[in-house]
N, CA and C atoms as a LAMMPS dump frame, in Angstrom:
ITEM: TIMESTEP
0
ITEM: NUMBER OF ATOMS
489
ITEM: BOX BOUNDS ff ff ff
-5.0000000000000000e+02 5.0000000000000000e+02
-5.0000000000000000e+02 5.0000000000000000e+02
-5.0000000000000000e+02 5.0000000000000000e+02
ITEM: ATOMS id mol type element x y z
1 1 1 N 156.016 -407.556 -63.658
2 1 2 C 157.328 -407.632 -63.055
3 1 3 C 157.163 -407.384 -61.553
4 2 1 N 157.326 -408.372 -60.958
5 2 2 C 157.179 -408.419 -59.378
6 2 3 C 158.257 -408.575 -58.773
7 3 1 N 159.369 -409.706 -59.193
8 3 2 C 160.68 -409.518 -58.5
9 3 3 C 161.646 -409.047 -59.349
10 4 1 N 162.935 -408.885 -59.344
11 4 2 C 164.101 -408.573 -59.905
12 4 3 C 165.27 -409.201 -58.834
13 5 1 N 165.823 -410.525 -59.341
14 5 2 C 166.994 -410.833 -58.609
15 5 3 C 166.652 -411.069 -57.002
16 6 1 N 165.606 -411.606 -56.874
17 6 2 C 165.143 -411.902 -55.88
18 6 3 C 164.618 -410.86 -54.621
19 7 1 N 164.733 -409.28 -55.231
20 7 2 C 164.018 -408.435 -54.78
21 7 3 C 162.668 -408.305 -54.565
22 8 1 N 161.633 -407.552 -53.812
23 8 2 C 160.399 -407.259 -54.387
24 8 3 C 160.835 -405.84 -55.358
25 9 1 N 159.974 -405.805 -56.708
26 9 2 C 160.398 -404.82 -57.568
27 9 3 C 160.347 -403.601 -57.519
28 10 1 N 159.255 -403.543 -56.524
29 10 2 C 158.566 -402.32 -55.824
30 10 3 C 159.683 -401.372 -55.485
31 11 1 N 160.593 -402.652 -54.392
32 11 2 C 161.34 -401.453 -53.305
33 11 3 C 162.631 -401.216 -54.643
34 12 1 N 163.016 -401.215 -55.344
35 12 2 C 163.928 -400.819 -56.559
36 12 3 C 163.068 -399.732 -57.024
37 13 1 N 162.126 -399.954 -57.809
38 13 2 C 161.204 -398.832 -58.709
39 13 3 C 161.075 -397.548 -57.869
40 14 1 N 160.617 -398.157 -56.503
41 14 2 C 160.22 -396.968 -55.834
42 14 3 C 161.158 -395.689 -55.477
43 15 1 N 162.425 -395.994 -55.72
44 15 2 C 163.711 -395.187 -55.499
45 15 3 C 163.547 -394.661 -56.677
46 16 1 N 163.032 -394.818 -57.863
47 16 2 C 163.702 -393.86 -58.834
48 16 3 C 162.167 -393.038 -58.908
49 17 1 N 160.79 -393.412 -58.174
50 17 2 C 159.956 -392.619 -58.43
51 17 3 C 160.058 -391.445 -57.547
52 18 1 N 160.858 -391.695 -55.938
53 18 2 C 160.957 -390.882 -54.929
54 18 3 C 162.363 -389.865 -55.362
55 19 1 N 163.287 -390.277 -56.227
56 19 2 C 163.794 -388.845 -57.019
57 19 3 C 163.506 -388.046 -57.885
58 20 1 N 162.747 -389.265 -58.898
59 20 2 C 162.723 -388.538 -60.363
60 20 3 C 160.991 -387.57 -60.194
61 21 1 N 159.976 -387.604 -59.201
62 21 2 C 158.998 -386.896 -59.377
63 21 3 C 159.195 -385.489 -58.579
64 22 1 N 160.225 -385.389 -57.492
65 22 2 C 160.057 -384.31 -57.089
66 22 3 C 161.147 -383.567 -57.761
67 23 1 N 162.196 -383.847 -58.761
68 23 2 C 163.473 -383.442 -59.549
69 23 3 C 161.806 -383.107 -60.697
70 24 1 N 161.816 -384.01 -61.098
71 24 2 C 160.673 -383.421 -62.308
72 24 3 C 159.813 -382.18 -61.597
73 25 1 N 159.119 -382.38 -60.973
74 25 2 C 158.722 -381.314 -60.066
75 25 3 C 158.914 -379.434 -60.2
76 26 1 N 160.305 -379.832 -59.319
77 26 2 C 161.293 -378.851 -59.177
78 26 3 C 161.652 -378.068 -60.889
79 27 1 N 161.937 -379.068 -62.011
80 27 2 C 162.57 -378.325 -63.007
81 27 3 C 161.309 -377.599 -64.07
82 28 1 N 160.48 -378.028 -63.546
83 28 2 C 159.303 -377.778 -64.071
84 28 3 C 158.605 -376.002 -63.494
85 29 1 N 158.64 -376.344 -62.109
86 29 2 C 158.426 -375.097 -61.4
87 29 3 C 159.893 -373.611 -61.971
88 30 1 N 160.984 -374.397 -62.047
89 30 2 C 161.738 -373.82 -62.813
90 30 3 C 161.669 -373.222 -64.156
91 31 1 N 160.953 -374.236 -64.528
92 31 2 C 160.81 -373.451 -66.562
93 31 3 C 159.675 -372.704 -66.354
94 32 1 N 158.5 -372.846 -65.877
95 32 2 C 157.69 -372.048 -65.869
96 32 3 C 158.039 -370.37 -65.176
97 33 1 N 158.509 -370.533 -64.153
98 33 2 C 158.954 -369.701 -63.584
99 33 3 C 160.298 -368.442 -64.305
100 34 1 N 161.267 -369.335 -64.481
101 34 2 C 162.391 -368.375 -65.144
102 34 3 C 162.034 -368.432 -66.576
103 35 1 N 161.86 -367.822 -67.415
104 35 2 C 161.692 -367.592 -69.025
105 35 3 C 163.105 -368.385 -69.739
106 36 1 N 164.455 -367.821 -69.113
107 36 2 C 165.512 -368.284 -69.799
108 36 3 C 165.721 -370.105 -69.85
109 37 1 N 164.952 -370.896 -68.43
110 37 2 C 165.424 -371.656 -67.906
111 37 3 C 164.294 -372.615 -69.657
112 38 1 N 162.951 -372.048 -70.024
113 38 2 C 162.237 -372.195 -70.394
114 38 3 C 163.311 -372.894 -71.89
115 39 1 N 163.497 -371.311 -72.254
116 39 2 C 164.218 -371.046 -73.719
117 39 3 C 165.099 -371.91 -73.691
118 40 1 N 165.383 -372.479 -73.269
119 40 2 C 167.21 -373.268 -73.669
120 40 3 C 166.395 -374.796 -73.326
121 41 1 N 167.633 -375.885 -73.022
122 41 2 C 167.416 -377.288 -73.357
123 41 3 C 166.733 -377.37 -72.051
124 42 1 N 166.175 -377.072 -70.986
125 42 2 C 166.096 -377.735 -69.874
126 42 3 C 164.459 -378.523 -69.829
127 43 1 N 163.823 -377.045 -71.045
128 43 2 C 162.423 -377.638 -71.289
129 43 3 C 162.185 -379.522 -71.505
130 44 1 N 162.976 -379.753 -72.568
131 44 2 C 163.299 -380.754 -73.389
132 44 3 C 163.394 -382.054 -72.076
133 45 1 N 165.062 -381.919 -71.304
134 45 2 C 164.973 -382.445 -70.312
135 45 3 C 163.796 -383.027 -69.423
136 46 1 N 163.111 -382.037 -68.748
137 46 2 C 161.234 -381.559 -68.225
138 46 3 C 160.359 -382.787 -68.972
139 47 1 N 160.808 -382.422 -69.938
140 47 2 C 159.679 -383.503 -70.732
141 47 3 C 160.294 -385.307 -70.715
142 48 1 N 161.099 -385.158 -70.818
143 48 2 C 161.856 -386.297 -70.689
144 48 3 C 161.948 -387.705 -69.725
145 49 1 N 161.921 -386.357 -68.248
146 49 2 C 161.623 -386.905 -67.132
147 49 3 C 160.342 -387.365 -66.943
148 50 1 N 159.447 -386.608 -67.51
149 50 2 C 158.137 -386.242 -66.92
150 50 3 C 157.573 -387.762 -67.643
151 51 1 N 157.908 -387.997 -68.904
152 51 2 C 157.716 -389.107 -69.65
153 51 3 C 157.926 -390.176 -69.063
154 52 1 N 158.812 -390.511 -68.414
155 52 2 C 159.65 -391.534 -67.484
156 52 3 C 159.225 -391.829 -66.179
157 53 1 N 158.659 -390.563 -65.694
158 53 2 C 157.442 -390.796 -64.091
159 53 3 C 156.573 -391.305 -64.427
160 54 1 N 156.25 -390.447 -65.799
161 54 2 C 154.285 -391.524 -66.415
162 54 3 C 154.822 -392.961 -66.343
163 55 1 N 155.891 -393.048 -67.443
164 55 2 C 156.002 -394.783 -67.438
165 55 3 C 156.171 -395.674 -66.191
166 56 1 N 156.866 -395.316 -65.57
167 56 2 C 157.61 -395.779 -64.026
168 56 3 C 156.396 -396.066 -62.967
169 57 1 N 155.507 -395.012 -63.035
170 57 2 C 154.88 -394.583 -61.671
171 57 3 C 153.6 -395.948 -61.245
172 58 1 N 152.673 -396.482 -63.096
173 58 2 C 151.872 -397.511 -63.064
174 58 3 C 152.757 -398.869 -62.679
175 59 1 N 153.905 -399.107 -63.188
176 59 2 C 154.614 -400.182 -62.604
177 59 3 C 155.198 -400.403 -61.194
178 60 1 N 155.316 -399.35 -60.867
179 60 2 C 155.733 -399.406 -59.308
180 60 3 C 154.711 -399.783 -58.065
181 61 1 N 153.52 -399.029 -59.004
182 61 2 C 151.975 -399.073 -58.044
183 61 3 C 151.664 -400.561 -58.338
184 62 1 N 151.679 -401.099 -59.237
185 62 2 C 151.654 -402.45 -59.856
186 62 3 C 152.414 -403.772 -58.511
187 63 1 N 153.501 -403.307 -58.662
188 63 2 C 154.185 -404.022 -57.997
189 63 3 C 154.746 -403.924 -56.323
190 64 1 N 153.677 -402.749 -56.061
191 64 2 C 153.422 -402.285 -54.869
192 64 3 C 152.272 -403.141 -54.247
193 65 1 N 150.962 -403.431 -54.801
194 65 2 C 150.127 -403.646 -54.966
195 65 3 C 149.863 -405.926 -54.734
196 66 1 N 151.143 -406.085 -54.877
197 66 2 C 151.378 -407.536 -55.524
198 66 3 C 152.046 -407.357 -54.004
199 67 1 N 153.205 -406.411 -53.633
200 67 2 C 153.86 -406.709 -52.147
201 67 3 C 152.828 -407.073 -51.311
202 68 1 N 151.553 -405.958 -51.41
203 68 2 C 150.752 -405.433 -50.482
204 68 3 C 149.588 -406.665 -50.049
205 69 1 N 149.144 -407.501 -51.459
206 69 2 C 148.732 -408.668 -51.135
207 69 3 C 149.267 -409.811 -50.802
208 70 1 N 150.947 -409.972 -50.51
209 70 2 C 151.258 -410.716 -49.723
210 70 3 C 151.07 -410.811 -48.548
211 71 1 N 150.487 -409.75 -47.714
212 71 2 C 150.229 -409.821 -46.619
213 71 3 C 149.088 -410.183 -46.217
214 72 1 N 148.886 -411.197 -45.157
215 72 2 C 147.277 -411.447 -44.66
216 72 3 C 146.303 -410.401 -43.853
217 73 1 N 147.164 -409.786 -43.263
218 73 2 C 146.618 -408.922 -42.579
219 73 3 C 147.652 -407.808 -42.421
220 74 1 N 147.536 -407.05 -43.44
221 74 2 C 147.948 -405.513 -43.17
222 74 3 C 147.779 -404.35 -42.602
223 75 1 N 148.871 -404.038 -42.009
224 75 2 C 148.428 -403.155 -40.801
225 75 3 C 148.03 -401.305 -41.26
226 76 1 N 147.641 -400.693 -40.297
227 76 2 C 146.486 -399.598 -40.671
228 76 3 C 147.761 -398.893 -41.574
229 77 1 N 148.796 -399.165 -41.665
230 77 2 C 149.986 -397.613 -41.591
231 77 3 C 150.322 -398.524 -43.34
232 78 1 N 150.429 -400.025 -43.641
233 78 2 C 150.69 -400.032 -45.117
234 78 3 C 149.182 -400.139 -45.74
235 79 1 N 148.43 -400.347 -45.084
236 79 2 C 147.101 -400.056 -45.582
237 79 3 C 147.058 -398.295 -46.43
238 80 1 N 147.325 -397.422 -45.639
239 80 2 C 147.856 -396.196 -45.654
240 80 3 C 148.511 -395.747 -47.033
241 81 1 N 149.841 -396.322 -47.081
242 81 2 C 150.399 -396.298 -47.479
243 81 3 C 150.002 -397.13 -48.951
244 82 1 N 149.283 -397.637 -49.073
245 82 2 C 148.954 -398.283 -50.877
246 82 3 C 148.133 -397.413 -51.105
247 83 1 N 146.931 -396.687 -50.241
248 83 2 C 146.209 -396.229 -50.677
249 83 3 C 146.558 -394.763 -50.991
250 84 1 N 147.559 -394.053 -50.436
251 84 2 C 148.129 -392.887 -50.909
252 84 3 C 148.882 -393.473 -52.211
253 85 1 N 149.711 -394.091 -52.475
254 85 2 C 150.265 -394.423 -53.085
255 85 3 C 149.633 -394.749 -54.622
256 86 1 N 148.449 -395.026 -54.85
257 86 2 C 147.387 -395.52 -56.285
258 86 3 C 147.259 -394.045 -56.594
259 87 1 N 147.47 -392.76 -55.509
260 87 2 C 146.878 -391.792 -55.938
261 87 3 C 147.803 -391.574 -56.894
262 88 1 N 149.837 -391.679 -56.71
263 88 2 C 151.04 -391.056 -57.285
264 88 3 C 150.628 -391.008 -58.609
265 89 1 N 149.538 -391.972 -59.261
266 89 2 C 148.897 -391.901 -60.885
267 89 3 C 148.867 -390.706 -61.289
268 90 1 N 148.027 -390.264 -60.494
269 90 2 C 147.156 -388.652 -60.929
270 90 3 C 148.356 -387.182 -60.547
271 91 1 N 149.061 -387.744 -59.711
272 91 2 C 150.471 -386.618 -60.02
273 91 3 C 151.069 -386.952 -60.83
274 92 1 N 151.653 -388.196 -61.475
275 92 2 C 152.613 -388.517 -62.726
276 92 3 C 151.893 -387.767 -64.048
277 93 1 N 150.475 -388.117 -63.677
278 93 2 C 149.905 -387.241 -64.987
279 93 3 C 149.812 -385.833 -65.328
280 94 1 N 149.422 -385.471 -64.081
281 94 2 C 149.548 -383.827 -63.688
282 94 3 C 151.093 -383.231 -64.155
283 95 1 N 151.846 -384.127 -64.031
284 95 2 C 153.069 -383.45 -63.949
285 95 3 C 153.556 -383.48 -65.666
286 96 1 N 153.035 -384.784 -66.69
287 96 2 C 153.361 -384.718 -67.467
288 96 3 C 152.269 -383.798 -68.618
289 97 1 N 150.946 -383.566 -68.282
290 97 2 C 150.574 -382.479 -68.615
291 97 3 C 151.335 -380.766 -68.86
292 98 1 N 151.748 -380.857 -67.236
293 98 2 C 152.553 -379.403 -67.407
294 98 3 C 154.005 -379.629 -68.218
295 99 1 N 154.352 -380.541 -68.104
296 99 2 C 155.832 -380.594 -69.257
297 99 3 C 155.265 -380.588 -70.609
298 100 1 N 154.299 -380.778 -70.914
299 100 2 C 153.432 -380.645 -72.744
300 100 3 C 153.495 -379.661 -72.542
301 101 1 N 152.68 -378.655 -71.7
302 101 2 C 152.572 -377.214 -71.722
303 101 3 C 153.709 -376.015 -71.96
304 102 1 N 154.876 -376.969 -70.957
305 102 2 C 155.913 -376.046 -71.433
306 102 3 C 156.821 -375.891 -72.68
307 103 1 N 156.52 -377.322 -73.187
308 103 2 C 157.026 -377.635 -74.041
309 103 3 C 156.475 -376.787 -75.253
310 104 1 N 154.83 -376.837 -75.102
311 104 2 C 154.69 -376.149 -76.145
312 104 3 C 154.913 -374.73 -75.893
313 105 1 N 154.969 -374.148 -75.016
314 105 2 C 155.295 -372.161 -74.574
315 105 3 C 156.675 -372.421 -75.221
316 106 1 N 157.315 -373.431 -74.74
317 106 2 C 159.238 -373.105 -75.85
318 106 3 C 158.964 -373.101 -76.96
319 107 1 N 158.189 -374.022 -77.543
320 107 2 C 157.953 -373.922 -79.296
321 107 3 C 156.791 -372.963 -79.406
322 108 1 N 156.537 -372.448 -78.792
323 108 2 C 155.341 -371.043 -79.781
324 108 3 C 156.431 -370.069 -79.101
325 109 1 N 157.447 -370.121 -78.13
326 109 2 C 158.085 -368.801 -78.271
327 109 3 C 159.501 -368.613 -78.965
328 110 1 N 159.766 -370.089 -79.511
329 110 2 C 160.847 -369.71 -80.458
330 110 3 C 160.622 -369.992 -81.973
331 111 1 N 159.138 -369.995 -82.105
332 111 2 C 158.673 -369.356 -83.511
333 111 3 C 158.116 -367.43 -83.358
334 112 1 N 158.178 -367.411 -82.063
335 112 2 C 157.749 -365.784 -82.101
336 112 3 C 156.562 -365.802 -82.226
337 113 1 N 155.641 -366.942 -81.417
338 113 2 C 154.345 -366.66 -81.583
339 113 3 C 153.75 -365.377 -80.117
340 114 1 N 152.897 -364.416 -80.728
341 114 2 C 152.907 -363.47 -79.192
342 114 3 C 152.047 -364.788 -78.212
343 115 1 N 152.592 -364.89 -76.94
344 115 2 C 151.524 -365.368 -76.056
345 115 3 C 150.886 -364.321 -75.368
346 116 1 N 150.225 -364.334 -75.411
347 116 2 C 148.667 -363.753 -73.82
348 116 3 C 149.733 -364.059 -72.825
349 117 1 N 149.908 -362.949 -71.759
350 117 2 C 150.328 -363.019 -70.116
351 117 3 C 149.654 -364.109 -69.683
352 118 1 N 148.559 -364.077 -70.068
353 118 2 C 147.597 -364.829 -68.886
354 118 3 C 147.832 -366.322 -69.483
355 119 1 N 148.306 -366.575 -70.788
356 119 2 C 148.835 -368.019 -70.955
357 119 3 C 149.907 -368.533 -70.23
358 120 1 N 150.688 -367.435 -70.155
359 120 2 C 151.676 -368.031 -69.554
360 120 3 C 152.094 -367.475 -68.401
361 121 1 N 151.054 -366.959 -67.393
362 121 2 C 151.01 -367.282 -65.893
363 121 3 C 149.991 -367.96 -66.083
364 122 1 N 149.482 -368.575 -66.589
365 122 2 C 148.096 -369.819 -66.054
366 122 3 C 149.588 -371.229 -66.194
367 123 1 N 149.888 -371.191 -67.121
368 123 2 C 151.048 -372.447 -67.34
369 123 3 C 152.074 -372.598 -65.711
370 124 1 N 152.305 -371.183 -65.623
371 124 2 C 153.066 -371.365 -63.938
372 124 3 C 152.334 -371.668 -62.862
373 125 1 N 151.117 -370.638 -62.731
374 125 2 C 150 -371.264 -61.892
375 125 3 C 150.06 -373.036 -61.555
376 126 1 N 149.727 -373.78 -62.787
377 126 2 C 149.272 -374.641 -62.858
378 126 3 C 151.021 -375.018 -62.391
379 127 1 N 152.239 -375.253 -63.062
380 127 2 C 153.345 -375.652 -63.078
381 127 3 C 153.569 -376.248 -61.291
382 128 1 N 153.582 -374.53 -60.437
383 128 2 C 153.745 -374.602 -59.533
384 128 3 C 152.839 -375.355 -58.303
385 129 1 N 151.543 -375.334 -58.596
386 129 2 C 150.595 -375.956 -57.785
387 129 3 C 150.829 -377.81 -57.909
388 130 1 N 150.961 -377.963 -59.083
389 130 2 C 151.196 -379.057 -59.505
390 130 3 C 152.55 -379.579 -58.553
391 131 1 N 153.302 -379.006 -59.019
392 131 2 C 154.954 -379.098 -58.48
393 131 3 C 155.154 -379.176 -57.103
394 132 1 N 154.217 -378.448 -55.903
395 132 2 C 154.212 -378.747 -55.205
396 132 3 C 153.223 -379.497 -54.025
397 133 1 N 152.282 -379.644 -55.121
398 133 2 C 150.936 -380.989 -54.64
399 133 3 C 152.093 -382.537 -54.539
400 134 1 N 153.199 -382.762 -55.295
401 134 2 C 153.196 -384.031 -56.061
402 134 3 C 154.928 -383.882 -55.246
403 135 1 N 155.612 -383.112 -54.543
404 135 2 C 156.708 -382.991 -53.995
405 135 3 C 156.254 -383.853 -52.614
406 136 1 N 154.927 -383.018 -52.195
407 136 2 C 154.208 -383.271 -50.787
408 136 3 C 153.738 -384.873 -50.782
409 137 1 N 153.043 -385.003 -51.757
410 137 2 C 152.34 -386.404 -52.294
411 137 3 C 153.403 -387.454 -51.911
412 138 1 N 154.676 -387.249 -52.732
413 138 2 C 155.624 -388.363 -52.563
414 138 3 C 156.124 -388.419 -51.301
415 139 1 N 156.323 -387.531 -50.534
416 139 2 C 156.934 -387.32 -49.256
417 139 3 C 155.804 -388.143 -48.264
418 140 1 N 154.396 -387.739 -48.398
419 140 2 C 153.264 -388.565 -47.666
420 140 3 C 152.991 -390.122 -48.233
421 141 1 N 153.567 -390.68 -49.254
422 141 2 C 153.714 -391.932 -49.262
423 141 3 C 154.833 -392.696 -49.18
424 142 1 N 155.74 -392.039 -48.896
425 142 2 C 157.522 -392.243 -48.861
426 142 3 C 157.569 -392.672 -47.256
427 143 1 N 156.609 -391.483 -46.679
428 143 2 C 156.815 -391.615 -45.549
429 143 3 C 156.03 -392.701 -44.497
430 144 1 N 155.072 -392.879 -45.282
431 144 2 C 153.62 -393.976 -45.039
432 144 3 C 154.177 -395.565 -45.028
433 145 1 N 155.176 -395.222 -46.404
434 145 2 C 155.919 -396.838 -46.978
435 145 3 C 157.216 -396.993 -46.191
436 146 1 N 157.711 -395.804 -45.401
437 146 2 C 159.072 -396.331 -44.639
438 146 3 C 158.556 -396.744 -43.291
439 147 1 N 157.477 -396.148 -42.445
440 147 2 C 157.016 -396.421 -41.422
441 147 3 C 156.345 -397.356 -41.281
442 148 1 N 156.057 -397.662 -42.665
443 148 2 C 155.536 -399.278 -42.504
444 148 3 C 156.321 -400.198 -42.757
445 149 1 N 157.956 -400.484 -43.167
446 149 2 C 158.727 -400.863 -43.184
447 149 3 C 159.454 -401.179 -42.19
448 150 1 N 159.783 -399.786 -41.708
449 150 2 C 161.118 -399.543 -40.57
450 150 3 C 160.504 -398.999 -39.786
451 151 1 N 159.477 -398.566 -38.819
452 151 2 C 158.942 -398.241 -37.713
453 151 3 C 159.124 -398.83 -36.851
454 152 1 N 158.754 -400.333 -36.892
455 152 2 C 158.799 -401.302 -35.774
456 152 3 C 160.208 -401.622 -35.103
457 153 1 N 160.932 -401.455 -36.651
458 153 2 C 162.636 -402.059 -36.364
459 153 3 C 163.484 -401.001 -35.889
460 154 1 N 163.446 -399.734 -36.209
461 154 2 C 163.931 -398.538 -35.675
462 154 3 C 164.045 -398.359 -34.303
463 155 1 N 162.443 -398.416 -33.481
464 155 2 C 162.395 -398.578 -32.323
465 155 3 C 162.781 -399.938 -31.819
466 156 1 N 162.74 -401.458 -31.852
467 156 2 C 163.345 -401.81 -31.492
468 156 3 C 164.783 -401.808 -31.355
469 157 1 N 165.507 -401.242 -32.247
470 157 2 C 167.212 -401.374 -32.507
471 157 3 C 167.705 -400.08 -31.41
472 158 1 N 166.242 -399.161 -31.587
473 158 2 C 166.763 -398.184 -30.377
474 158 3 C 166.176 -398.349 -28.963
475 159 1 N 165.499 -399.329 -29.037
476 159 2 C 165.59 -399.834 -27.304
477 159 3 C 166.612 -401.089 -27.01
478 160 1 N 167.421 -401.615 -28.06
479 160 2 C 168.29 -402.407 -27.828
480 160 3 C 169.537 -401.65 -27.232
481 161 1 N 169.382 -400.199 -27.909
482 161 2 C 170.97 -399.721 -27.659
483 161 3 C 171.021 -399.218 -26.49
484 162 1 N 169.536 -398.926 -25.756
485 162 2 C 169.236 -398.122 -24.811
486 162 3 C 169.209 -396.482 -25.443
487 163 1 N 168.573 -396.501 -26.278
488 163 2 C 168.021 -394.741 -26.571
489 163 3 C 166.87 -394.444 -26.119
């Protein structure tokens, strides 16, 4: 899937990967972190999302990838920008790793299984490092893929206005 309605598919997909990984992120650093946030539905949610970045994240790179060879000569900044971008794989995974994890700390703690402390600060450890490797990640290819977009046109529109 390369276009949609005469779009490239990319720039559609890519909007729901630049909310839904740092929201996944965030609720994740949340369950690990608060116990209650853990216990109740939000885990469930966590996983949900996290499922939906895995699926999302290879199609977007896909069709990132198909933009990226339309070009004959691409410049250093979307060059940049694909190649940060192949990495978003290895955070979609990272991230849906730690939603298994929490998932399973909700189900061994609402059978009353005892956990080890150290299980479940290694689960936040990991939650949070994760959570905020992959907040940063998207922001450094968000930002790679708009400046290679809108850089050129920005500054021209603001030397048109006289800024």
């Amino acid at each position: 899937m390369t276009v949609i309605h005469n779009l490239p598919a990319h720039v559609l997909f890519v909007h729901f990967i630049v909310v839904l990984m740092p929201l996944t992120a965030i609720l994740e650093m949340v369950c690990a972190l608060w116990p209650a946030a853990r216990r109740g539905h939000l885990v469930w949610l966590t996983l949900v999302l996290a499922v939906i970045v895995m699926v999302l994240t290879p199609i977007t790179i896909h069709a990132g990838q198909w933009l990226y060879n339309l070009r004959r000569n691409p410049d250093e900044i979307l060059r940049e920008h694909a190649e940060r971008g192949e990495t978003m794989l290895y955070f979609a995974i990272a991230l849906l790793v730690v939603a298994v994890a929490l998932t399973a700390l909700h189900l061994a703690e609402r059978r009353g299984t005892d956990l080890r402390t150290l299980v479940t600060v290694g689960v936040a450890v990991l939650a949070v490092v994760v959570g905020i490797a992959s907040i940063v990640q998207t922001y450094r290819v968000g930002d790679a893929g708009s400046q290679s977009v809108w850089g050129d046109e920005i500054a021209r529109l603001q030397k048109s206005r006289g800024d």
